[in-house]
Legacy VTK file of the C-alpha trace (Angstrom):
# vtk DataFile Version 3.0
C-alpha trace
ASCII
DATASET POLYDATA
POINTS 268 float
43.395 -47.681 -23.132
40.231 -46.919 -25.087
42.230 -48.066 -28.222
42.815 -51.553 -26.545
39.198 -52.181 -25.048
38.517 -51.470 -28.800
40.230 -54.074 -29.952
39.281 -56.719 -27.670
35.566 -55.881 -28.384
36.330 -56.256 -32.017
37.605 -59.989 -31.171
34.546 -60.897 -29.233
32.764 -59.491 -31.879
34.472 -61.446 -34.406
34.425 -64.725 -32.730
31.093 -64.347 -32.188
29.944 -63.861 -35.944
32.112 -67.462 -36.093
30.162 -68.945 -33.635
26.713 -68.136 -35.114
27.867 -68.761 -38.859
28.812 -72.094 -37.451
25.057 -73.366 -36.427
23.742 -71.427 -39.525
25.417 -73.894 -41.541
23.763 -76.733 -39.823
20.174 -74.780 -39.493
18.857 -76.847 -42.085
19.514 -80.441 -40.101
18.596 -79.159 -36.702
15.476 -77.782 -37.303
14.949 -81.409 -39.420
15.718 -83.194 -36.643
13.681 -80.747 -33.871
10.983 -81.397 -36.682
11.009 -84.863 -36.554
11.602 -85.244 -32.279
8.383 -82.289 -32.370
6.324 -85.060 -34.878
7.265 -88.429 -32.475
6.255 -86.642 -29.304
2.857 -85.184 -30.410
2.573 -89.042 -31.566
3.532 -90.732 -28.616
1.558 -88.326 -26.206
-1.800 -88.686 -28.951
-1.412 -92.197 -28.470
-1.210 -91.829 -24.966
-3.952 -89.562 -25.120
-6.066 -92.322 -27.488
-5.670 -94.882 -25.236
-6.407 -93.215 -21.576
-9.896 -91.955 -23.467
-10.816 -95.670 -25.173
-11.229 -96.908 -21.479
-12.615 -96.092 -18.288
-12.929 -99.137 -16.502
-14.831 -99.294 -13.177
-14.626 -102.365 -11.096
-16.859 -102.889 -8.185
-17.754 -105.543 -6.021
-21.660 -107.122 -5.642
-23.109 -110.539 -3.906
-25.904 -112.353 -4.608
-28.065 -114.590 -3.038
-27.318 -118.637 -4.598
-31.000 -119.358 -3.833
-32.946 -117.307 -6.010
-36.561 -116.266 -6.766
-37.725 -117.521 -9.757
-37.942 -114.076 -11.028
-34.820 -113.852 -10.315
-33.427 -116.876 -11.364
-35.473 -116.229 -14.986
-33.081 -112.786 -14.715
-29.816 -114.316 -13.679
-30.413 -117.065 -16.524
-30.678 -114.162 -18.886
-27.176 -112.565 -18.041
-25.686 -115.795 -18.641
-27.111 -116.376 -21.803
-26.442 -112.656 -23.279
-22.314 -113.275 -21.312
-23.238 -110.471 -19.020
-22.852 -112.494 -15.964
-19.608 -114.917 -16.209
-19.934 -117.858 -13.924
-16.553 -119.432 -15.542
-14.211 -118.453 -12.615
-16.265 -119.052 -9.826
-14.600 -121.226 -7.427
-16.007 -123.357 -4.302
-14.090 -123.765 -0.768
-15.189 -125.707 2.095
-13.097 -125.806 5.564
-13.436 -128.027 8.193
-11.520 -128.246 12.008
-9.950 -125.937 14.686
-9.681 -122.118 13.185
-12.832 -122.490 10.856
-16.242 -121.349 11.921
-19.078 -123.867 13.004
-21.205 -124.697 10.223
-24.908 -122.288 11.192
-28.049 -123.121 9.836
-28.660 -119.737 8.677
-25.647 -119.467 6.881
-24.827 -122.792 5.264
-28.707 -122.016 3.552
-28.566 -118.553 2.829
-25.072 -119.056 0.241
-23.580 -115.593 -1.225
-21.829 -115.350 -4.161
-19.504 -112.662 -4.060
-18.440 -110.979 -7.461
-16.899 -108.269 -9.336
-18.330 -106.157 -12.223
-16.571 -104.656 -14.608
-17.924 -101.688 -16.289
-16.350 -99.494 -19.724
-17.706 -95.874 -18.637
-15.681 -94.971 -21.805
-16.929 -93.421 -25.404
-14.949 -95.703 -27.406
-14.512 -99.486 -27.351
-11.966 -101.326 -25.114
-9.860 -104.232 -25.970
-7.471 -107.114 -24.473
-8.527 -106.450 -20.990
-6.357 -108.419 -18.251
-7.809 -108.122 -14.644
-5.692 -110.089 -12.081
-7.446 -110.027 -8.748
-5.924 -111.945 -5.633
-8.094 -114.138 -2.850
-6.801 -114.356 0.307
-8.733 -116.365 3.133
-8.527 -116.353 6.937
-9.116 -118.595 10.237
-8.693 -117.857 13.508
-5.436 -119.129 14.995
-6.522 -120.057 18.645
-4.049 -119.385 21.919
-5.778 -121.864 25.167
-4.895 -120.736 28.232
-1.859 -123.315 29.050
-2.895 -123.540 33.011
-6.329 -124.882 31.886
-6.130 -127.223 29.005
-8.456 -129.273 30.688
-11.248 -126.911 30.366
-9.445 -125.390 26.729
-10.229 -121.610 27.456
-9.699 -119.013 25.416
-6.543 -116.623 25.727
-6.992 -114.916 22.180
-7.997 -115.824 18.397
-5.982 -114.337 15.761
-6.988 -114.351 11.977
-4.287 -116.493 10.273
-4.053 -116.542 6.707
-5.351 -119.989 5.301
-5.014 -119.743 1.152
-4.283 -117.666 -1.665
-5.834 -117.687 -4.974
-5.280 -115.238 -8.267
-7.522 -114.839 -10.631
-6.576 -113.826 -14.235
-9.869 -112.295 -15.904
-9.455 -111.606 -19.587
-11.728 -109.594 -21.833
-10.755 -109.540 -25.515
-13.616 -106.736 -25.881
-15.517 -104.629 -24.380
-18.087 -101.687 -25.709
-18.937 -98.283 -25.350
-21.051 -98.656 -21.717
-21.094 -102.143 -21.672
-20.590 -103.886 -18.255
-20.124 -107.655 -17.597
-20.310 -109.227 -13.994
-17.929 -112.407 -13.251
-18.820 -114.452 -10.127
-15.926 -115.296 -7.882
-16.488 -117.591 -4.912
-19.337 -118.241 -2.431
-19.719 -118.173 1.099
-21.877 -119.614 3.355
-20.144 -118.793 7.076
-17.285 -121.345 6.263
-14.605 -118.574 6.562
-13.829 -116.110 9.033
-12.589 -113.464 6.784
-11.946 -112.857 2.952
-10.128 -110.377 1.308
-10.294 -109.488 -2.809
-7.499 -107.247 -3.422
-6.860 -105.750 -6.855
-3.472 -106.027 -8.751
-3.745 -105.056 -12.105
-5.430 -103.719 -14.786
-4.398 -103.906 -18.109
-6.415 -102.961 -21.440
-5.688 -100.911 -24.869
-1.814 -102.545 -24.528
-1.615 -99.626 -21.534
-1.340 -100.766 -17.545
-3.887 -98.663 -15.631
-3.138 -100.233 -12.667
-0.639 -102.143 -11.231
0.287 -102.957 -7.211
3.667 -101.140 -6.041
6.112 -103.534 -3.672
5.163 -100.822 -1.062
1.477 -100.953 -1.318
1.319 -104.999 -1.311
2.487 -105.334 1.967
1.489 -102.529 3.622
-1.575 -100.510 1.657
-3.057 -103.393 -0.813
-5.881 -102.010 -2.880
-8.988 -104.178 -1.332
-12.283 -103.959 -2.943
-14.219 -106.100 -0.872
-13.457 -107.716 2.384
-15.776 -110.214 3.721
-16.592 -111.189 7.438
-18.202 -113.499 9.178
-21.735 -111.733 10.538
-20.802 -113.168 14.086
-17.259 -110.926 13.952
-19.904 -107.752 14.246
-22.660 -109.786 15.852
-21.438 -111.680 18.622
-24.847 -113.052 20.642
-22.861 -114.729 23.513
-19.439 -116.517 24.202
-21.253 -119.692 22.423
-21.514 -117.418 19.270
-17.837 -116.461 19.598
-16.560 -120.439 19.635
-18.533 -121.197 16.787
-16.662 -118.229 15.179
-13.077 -119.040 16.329
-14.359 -122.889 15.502
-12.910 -124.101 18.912
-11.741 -127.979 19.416
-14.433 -128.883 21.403
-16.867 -127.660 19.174
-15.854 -129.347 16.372
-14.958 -132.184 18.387
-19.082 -132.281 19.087
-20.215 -131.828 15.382
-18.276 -134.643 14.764
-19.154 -136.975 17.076
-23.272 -135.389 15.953
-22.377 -136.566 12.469
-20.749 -139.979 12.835
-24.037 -140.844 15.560
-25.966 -139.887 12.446
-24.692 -142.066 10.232
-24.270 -144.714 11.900
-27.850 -146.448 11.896
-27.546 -145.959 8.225
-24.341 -147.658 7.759
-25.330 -150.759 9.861
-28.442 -150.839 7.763
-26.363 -151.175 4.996
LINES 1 269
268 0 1 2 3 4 5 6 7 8 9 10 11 12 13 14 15 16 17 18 19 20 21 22 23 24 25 26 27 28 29 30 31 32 33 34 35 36 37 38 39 40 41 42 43 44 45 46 47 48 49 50 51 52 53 54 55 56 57 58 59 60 61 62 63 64 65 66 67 68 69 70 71 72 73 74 75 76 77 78 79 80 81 82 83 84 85 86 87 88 89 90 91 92 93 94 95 96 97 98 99 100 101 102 103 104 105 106 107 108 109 110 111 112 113 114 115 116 117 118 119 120 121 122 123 124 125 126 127 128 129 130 131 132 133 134 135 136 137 138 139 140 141 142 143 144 145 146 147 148 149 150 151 152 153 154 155 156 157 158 159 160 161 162 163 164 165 166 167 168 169 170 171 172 173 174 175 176 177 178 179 180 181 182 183 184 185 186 187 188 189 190 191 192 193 194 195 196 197 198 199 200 201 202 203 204 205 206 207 208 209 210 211 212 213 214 215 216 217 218 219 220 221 222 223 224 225 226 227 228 229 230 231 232 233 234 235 236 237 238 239 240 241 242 243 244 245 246 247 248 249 250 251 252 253 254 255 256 257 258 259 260 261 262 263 264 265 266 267
């Protein structure tokens, strides 16, 4: 019995001497090709590494007053000249009718421009930055109660989206620290509500960024959501028409406006 075990450990013994002989013939080419996978990876993850340390953008949102100081404007004038402050994308909406708020004095002459800067907190330089942002602007969808339509009373007042706009910001370069603000639309109470919701950032050929299917619908990445001031600070049910820009109201400025001009036009 011993005398068999023996022999079968012999065999094992022998087969495995084959089986190691075998890869020691080809120890030479693996370890080449280990070698070469080892070299690829350290490159790929350094120039992972490179790129994640060129750039760390920060993008936050900031408004300004359109009717400035003069100090001020002497500043703002500045930034424009020196490209710090980019008024190339700035775009201009007006809204009139049912859904969009009354025009209010206060408002329509106290104009904010609503913007985004974009800062490089990195050490090293950053290049072909692509920033797509998207715009999307509400009214108020109005319900009247259907047994008074004579008197046009309120059931309810939705926000209902009205437009939506993309912007596409590109920065071929950016330094060490260096920051650049680029103005994206005003408002002056003609809107119920605005939302700027980020979709992608791009830079260094490496997405840092970019909106998921899931999070678009359900959890979009807003950095700034505007309201009207009279959604948080409603004086009276007056205050709340001119928000929800009811029929009647508008109905009224109308009739205001073409009383207004008419003298002049008869004149003419």
């Amino acid at each position: 019995m011993n005398v068999v075990l023996g022999a079968v450990g012999a065999k094992e013994a022998t087969a495995m001497d084959k089986f190691v002989d075998f890869f020691d013939k080809f120890d030479p080419v693996t370890t080449a090709f280990l070698a070469l996978f080892n070299l690829i990876l350290v490159f790929i993850v350094f120039r992972f590494t490179r790129k994640m340390s060129q750039s760390k953008l920060s993008i936050s949102p900031e408004s300004r007053n359109l009717f400035l100081a003069e100090d001020d404007f002497e500043k703002l004038n500045e930034e424009v000249e020196n490209k710090i402050r980019i008024p190339h994308y700035a775009k201009h909406f007006e809204f009139e009718g049912e859904g969009f708020p009354i025009p209010i004095f206060d408002l329509v002459y106290n104009p904010q421009m609503i913007s985004i800067r974009v800062k490089n907190r990195g050490d090293l330089p950053s290049t072909n930055i692509n920033i797509v942002l998207k715009l999307k602007i509400y009214k108020s969808k109005i319900t009247y109660d259907n047994q008074e339509l004579e008197f046009l009373d309120v059931i309810d007042a939705k926000r209902e989206l009205q437009i939506t706009e993309k912007y596409h910001i590109k920065i071929p370069y950016m330094g060490a620290d260096e920051e650049r603000v680029y103005e994206l639309f005003d408002v002056h109470g003609q809107i119920r509500e605005a939302e700027l919701i980020l979709e992608k950032i791009k830079a260094n050929g490496h997405t840092y960024y970019k909106q998921g299917l899931i999070t678009r619908w359900f959890r979009p990445t807003i950095i700034n959501h505007y309201e009207h001031p009279y959604i948080n600070h409603l004086g009276d049910n007056n205050d709340y028409m001119k928000l929800i820009g009811h029929k009647e109201l508008w109905k009224e400025k109308n009739e205001e406006e073409a009383e207004y001009r008419s003298p002049f036009s008869s004149e003419e």
